[in-house]
C-alpha positions in Angstrom: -14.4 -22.8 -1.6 -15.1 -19.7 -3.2 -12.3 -17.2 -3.1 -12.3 -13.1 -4.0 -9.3 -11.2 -5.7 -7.9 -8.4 -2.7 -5.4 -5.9 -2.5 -3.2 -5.3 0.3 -0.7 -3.0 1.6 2.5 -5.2 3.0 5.8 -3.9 4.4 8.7 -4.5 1.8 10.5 -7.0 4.3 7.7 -9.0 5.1 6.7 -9.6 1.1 10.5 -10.1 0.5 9.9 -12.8 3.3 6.6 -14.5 2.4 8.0 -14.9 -1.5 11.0 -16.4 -0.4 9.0 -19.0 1.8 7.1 -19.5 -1.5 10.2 -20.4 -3.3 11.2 -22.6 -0.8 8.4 -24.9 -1.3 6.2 -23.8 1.7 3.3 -22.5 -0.2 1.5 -23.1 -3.3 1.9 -19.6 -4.1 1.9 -16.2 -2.4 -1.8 -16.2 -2.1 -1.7 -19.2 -0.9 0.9 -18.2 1.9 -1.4 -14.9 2.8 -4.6 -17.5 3.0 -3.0 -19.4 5.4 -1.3 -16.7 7.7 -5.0 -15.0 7.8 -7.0 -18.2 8.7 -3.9 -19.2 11.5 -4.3 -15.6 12.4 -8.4 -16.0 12.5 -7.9 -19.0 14.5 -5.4 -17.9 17.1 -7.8 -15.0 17.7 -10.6 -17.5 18.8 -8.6 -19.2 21.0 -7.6 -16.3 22.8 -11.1 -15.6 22.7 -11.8 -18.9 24.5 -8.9 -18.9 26.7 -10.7 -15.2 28.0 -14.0 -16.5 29.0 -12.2 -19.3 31.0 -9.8 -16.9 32.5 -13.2 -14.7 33.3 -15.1 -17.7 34.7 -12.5 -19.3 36.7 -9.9 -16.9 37.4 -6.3 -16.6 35.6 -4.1 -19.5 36.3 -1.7 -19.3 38.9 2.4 -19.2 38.6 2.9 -22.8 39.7 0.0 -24.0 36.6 2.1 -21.4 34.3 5.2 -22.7 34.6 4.0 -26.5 34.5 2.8 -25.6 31.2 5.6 -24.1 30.2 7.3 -27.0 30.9 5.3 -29.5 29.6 5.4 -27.4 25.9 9.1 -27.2 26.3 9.2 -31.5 25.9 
């Protein structure tokens, strides 16, 4: 994978957040952390993406199918 050197503008709390996430052993490193969050960001775009061109071809879902899926992610 190739990879390019950025620089980006983050509020004070949420660095003071990622690094300490780092620390705790839930990232390689920063970069690593701010890889991640990105590509989870990039994907939960495309579902949404997905999730709109079904709600456009078959209609939103109703309450009754909300709620069943609520409960089923509550399990």
């Amino acid at each position: 994978m190739t990879t390019e050197k950025v620089a980006v503008t983050i509020p004070a709390e949420t660095l003071k957040r990622a690094r300490k996430e780092v620390r705790a052993g839930r990232a390689k490193s920063l970069s690593a952390f701010v890889s991640d969050a990105v590509a989870e960001k990039l994907h939960r775009d495309e579902l949404s993406d997905v999730l709109d061109a079904m709600d456009a071809e078959h209609g939103a879902p109703g309450t009754a199918a909300t709620e069943w899926a609520r409960n089923l992610l509550r399990r």
